[in-house]
C-alpha positions, 0 to 999 in steps of 0.5 A: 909680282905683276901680270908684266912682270912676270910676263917678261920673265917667262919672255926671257926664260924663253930667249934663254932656252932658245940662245942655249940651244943655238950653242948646239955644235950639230951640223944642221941635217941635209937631205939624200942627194937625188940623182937629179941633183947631178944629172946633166939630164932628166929624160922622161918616158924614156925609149931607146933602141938596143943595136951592136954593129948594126944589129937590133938586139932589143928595145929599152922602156924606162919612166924617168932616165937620169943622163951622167958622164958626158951622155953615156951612162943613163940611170933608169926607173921602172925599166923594160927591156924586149929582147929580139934575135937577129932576124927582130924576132921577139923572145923575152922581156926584162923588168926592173925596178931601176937599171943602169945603161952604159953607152961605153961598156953596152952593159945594161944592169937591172936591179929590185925584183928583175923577172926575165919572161920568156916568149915560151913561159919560161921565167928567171927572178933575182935581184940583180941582173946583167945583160952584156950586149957586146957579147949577148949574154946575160949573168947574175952573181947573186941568188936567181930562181929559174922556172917554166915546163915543169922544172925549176932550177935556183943557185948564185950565179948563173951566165946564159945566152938571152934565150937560155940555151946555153946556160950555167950555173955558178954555185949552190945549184939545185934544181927539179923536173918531172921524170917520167916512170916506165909502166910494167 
């Protein structure tokens, strides 16, 4: 056999292959779906003032915003959140590594490492968090830990006023403080 001959041969083994394989009956792969692909707007260095009639009651931080349903749902990474008393007085601020505002609900959803710090030390963690603007609060219906002056406190859902004053939790609560002994 020739050096041409078989040349050709493996040329069609080839062509061969390649034609049994165009006979795959697979769908060729897509990519994920970016939530640029859908969004009416990508916004970047994104900052938004947080106001219920009137009142100032934070101001939003976020790199990258995806804008959605007609500009009232904003999609947000690497979210900050400083929370303010009606007087503009700072108190805590809320990290997250992605967050949904919505316009319509004023509900701001964090999710992906959330901490709440407080101005005072104290600290709230949990993997998803809600804050309700409308009725200033702020909940969880997933695992949280509570911590700062010494106590700590976890369970699975909580509903508290953005300050922690008022605050409860929902189940599997425990919690621990430092109790002073009486000396003899």
């Amino acid at each position: 056999m020739s050096h041409t001959t078989s040349g050709r041969l493996l040329v069609a083994a080839i062509v061969l292959a390649m034609c049994l394989d165009c006979r795959s009956s697979q769908a060729p792969p897509v990519a994920a779906k970016l939530p640029a692909d859908s969004a009416e707007q990508v916004l970047f260095g994104v900052r938004s003032l947080l106001t219920t009639n009137g009142v100032q009651r934070g101001e939003l931080h976020a790199d990258t915003g995806y804008v959605y349903d007609d500009q009232t749902r904003f999609d947000l990474r690497n979210v900050t959140v400083s929370f303010t008393t009606e007087t503009g007085q700072p108190y805590g601020k809320m990290r997250a590594e992605r967050g949904v505002y919505s316009l319509r609900t004023q509900v701001l959803e964090g999710w992906g490492n959330v901490v709440i710090t407080m101005n005072d030390g104290r600290t709230l963690k949990s993997p998803h968090l809600t804050y309700n603007q409308t009725s200033n609060l702020v909940s969880s219906d997933t695992t949280y830990e509570a911590s700062g002056g010494g106590k700590s406190q976890h369970g699975i859902g909580f509903t508290a006023d953005p300050q922690f004053t008022h605050y409860r939790c929902l189940k599997a609560c425990v919690g621990s403080a430092p109790v002073a002994l009486p000396s003899k």
